[in-house]
C-alpha positions in Angstrom: -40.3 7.5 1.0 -43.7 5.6 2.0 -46.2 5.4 -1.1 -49.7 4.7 -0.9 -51.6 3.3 -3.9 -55.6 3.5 -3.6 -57.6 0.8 -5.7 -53.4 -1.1 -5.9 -54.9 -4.3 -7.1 -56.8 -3.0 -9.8 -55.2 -3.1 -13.7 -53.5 -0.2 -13.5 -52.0 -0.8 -9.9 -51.2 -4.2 -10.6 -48.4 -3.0 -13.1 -47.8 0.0 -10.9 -46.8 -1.9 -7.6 -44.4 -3.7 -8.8 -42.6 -0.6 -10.1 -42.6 1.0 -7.2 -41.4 -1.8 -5.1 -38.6 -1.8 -7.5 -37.3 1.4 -6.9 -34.9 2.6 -4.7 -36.7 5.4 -3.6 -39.5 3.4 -1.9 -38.5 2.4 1.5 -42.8 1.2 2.0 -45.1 0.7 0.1 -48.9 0.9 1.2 -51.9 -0.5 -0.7 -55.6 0.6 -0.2 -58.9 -1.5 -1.7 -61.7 -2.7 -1.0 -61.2 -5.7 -3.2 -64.6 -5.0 -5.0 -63.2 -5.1 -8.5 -59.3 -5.6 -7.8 -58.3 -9.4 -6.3 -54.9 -10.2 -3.6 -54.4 -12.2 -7.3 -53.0 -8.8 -8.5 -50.5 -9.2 -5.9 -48.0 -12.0 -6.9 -45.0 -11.4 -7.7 -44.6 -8.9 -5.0 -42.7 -9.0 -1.5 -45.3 -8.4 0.3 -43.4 -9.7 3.9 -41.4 -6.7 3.8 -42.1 -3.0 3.3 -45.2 -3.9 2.7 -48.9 -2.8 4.1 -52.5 -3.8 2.9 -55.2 -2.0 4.1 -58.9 -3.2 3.2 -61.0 -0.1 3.1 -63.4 1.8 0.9 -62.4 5.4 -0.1 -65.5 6.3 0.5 -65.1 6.0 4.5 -63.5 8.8 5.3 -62.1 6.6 8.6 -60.3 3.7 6.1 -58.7 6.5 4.4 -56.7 8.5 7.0 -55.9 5.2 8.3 -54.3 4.3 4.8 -52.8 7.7 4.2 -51.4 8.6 7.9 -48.4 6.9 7.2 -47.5 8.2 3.5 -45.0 10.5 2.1 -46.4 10.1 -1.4 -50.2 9.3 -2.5 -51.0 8.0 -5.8 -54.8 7.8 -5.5 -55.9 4.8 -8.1 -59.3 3.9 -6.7 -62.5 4.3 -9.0 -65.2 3.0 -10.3 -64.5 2.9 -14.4 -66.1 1.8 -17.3 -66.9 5.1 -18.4 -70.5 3.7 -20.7 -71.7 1.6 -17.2 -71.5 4.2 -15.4 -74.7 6.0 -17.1 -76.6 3.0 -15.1 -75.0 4.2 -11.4 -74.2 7.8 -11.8 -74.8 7.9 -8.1 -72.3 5.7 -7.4 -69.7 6.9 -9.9 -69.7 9.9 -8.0 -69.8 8.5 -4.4 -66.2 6.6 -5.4 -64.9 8.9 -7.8 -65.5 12.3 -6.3 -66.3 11.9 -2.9 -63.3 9.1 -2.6 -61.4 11.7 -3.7 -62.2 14.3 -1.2 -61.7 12.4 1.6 -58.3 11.2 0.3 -57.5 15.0 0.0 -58.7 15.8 3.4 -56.5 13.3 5.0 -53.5 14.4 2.8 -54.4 17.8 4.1 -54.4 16.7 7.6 -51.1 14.2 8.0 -48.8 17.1 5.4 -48.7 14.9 2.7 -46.1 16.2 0.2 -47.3 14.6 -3.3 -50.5 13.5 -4.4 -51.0 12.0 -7.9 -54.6 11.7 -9.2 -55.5 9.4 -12.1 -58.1 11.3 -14.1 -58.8 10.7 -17.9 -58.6 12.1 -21.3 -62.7 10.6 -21.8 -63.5 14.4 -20.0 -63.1 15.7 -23.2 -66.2 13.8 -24.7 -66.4 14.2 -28.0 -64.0 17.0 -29.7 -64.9 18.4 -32.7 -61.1 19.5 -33.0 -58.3 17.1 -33.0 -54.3 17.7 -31.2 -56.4 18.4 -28.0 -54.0 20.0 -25.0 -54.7 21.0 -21.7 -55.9 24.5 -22.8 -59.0 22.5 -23.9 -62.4 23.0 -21.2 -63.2 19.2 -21.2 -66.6 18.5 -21.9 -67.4 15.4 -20.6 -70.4 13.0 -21.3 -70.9 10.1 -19.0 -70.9 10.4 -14.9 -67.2 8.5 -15.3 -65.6 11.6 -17.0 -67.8 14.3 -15.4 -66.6 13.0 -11.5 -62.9 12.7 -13.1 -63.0 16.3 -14.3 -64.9 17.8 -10.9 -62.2 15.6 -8.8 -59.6 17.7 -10.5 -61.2 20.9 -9.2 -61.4 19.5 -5.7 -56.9 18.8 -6.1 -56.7 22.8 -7.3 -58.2 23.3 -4.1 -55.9 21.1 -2.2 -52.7 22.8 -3.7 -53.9 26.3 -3.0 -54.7 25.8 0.1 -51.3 22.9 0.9 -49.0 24.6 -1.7 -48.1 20.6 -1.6 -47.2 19.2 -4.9 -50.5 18.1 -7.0 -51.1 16.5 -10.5 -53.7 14.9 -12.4 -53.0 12.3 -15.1 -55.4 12.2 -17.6 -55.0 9.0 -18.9 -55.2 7.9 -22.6 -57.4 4.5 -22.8 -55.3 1.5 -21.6 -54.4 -1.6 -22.9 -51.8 -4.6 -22.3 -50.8 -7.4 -20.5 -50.6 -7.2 -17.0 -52.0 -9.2 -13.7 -55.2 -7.2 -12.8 -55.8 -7.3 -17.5 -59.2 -5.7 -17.9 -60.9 -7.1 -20.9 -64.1 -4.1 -21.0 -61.2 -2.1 -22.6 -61.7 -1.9 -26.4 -57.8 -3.3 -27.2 -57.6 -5.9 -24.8 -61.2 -7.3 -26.2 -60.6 -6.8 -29.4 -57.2 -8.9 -29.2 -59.6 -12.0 -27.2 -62.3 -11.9 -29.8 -59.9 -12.3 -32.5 -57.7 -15.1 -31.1 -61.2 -16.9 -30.5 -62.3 -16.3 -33.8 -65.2 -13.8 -33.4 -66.0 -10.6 -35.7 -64.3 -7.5 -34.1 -67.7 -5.4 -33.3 -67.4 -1.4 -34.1 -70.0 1.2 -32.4 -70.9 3.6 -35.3 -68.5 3.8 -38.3 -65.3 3.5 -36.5 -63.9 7.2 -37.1 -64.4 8.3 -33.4 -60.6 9.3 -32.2 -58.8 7.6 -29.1 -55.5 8.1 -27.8 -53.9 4.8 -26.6 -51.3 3.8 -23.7 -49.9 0.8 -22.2 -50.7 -0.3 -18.9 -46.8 -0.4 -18.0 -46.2 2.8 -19.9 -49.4 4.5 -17.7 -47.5 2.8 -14.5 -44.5 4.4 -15.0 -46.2 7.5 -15.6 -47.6 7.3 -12.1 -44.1 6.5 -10.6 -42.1 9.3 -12.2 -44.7 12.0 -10.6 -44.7 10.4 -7.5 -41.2 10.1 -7.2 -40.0 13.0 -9.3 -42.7 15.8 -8.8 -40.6 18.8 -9.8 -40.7 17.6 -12.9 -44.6 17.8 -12.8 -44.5 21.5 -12.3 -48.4 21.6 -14.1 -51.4 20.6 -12.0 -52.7 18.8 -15.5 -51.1 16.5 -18.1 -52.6 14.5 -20.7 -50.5 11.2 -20.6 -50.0 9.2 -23.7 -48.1 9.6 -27.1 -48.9 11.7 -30.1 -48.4 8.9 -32.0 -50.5 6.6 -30.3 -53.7 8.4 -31.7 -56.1 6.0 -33.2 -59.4 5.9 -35.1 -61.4 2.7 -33.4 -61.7 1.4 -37.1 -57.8 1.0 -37.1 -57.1 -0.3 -34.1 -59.5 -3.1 -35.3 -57.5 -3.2 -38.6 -53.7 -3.2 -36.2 -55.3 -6.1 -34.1 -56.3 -8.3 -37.3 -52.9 -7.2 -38.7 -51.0 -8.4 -35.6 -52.8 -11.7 -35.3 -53.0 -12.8 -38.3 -55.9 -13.4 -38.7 -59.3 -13.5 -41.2 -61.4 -11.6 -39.4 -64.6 -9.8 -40.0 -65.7 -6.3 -39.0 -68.7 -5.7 -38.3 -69.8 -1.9 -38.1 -73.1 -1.3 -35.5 -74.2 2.5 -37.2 -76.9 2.5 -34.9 -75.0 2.5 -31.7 -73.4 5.1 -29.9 -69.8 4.9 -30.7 -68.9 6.7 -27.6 -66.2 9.6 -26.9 -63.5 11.3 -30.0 -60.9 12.6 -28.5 -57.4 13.4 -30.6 -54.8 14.4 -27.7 -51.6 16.5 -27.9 -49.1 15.2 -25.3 -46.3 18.1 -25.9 -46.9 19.0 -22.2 -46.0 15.3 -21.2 -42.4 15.8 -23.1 -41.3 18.8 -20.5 -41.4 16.2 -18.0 -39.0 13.9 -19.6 -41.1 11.4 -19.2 -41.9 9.2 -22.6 -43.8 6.2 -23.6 -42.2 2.6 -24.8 -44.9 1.1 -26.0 -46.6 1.3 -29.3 -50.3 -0.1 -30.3 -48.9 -3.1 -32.5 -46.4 -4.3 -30.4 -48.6 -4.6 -27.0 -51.4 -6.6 -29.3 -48.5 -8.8 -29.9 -47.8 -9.6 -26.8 -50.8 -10.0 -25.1 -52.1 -12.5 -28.0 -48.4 -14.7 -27.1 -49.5 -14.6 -24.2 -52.5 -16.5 -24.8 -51.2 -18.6 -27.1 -49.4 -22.4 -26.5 -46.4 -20.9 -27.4 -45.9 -19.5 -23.7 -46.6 -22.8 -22.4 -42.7 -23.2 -21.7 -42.7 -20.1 -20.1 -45.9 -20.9 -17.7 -44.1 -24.3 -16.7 -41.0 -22.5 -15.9 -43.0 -19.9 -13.9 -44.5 -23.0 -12.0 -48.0 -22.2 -12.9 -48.8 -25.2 -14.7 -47.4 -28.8 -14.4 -44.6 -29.6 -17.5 
């Protein structure tokens, strides 16, 4: 089949691509962006002479979109503004990418038949839970214009398989973390594991007892891929994505990343700020699929501090990125 990928050279897409390009099942792949976030960077390591397409557009032009999608069999639609805090300070434009993006990616999947379209929403649109072992059952309620867009989007993809009967689902997404091409650092693992290897105090909003479930950025990928390419097993339009296990107070994932490192660090604890979101996620649904994770919190802070450190300098040389 032909896949498209909206927002492919962002973090998420840049572990995703080459997945896909892997896989026997893709005979094209197709990459939408508008290269405002994302970078061509993203891109190495890919083929991208054959069975490959870029297309530079915003999803918020109706016009770049059907161009991008008129030539699918699959859509996973990436593209979005995240950052869930910033996007208090351009609500306007959260939902301008997020929602109305979104609509016009349906409406073009509507028109050219497409047969799968797989929508990365987010486990942040249940704000913050007083219960813990949340499931799908759960209204979300989310609380920054991030969340709120992902949870309307998902309204506008019931829609679209009521009126398609094509097959539909939204991934809401545990928060990510990991080594990969497009590695965002505004992502509380991945800058947690830079401030410790450069020897700065891991900094906590409130006391550090606010709940978030965790993934890896090759786990999420693969998560992507498997409903794309394997959408009877998706048979829900919802699934929370991540692992039961993987559920972490912030204060301990600042404990795992001083553990893993090594390292004498200090926390300091901010009571006065806003520590964000608590969310503690069932992912029971997830197992139906036959879908699972591979990654767990200590190991991917692992390697992403190796691969910072002199000890991949053999591996870089080899690699040809940097002169022996």
């Amino acid at each position: 089949m032909n896949v498209l990928v909206t927002g492919g050279c962002g973090y998420v897409g840049s572990a995703l691509l080459p997945h896909l390009q892997a896989s026997e099942e893709v005979d094209r792949l197709i990459v939408l962006d508008d290269l405002s976030t994302g970078t061509p960077r993203n891109l190495f390591g890919l083929d991208v002479a054959d069975g490959f397409a870029f297309r530079s557009g915003d999803v918020r032009n109706y016009g770049d979109v059907e161009n991008a999608v008129r030539d699918a069999d699959a859509v996973i639609h990436l593209a979005a503004i995240t950052g869930a805090a910033s996007t208090h300070d351009r609500p306007e434009e959260t939902r301008a990418v997020n929602y109305e993006g979104t609509k016009n990616v349906l409406t073009a999947a509507e028109k050219f038949g497409i047969g799968n379209v797989v929508f990365a929403s987010s486990c942040n649109s249940y704000g913050r839970a007083a219960s813990e072992d949340i499931d799908e059952s759960v209204e979300p309620a989310p609380i920054n214009p991030y969340a709120e867009t992902k949870h309307d989007s998902e309204s506008l993809l019931r829609e679209f398989v009521s009126s398609t009967g094509a097959d539909a689902t939204a991934l809401r997404m545990s928060t990510n973390y990991g080594l990969a091409p497009g590695i965002r650092f505004n992502l509380v693992v991945n800058h947690f594991v830079f401030r410790a290897l450069t020897g700065r105090p891991l900094t906590v909003y409130g006391d550090g007892s606010n709940w978030r479930p965790f993934i890896h950025v090759r786990d999420a990928a693969r998560a992507f891929a498997h409903a794309a390419l394997s959408p009877e097993r998706w048979s829900h339009l919802v699934y929370n994505v991540g692992s039961n296990d993987e559920n972490y107070r912030i204060a301990e994932v600042a404990r795992v990343v001083r553990d893993e490192i090594d390292a004498d660090l200090d926390v300091t604890y901010l009571q006065d700020e806003h520590p964000g979101p608590s969310y503690h996620i069932n992912f029971d649904r997830l197992a139906e699929t036959g879908f699972e994770t591979r990654y767990t919190l200590p190991r991917g802070v692992r390697e992403l501090a190796e691969a910072f450190s002199e000890s991949r300098k053999g591996t870089l040389e080899g690699k040809g990125m940097i002169e022996p």
